[in-house]
N, C-alpha and C positions, 0 to 999 in steps of 0.2 A: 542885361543878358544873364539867364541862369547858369549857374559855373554846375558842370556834368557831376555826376556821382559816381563816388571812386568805385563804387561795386561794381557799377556800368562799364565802365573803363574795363575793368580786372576781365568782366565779364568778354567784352569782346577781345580783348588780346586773345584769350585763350583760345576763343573760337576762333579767330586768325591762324593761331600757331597751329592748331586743329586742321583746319584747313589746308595748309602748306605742307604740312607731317601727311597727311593724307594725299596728297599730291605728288609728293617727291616719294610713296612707296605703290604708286601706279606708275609710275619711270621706271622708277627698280624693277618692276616687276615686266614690263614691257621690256625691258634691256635684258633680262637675264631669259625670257621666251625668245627676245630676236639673237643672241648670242649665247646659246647654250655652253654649257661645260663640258671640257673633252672626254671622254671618256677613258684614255689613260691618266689623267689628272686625278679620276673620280676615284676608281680603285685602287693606284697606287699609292708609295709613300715617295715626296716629292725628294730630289738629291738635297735639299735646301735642308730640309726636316734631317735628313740623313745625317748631313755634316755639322748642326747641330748638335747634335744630339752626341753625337762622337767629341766633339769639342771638348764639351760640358760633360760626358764622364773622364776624358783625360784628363782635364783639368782638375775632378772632384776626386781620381783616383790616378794618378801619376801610373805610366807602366800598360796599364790594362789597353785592352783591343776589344773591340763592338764584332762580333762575328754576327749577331741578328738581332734586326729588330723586327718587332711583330704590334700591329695592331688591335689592339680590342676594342670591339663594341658592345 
């Protein structure tokens, strides 16, 4: 029996892995058309984000207070 060729081999994992990556972002893509994003999620900035971000200047500047955050695109 002839023992396969490792290029063969290489070759089809890829195509495999190719295959399945391409499969799991037709799900994704199906899931986020059947479950849209809220629309207050989309525009605003989430409480999460918020109290981070306040954290991480108290903590890098003792004292100080966050009166606004603002987003840029």
């Amino acid at each position: 029996m002839p023992t396969p060729n490792l290029l063969v081999i290489c070759g089809i994992a890829l195509l495999v892995v190719f295959f399945v990556l391409t499969f799991l972002a037709a799900v994704m893509r199906g899931l986020m058309i059947l479950f849209p994003q809220p629309d207050e999620l989309a525009d605003g900035i989430e409480p999460a984000v918020v109290a981070a971000i306040t954290q991480a200047v108290t903590t890098a500047y003792p004292g100080t207070r966050v009166t606004g955050i603002e987003e840029v695109r």
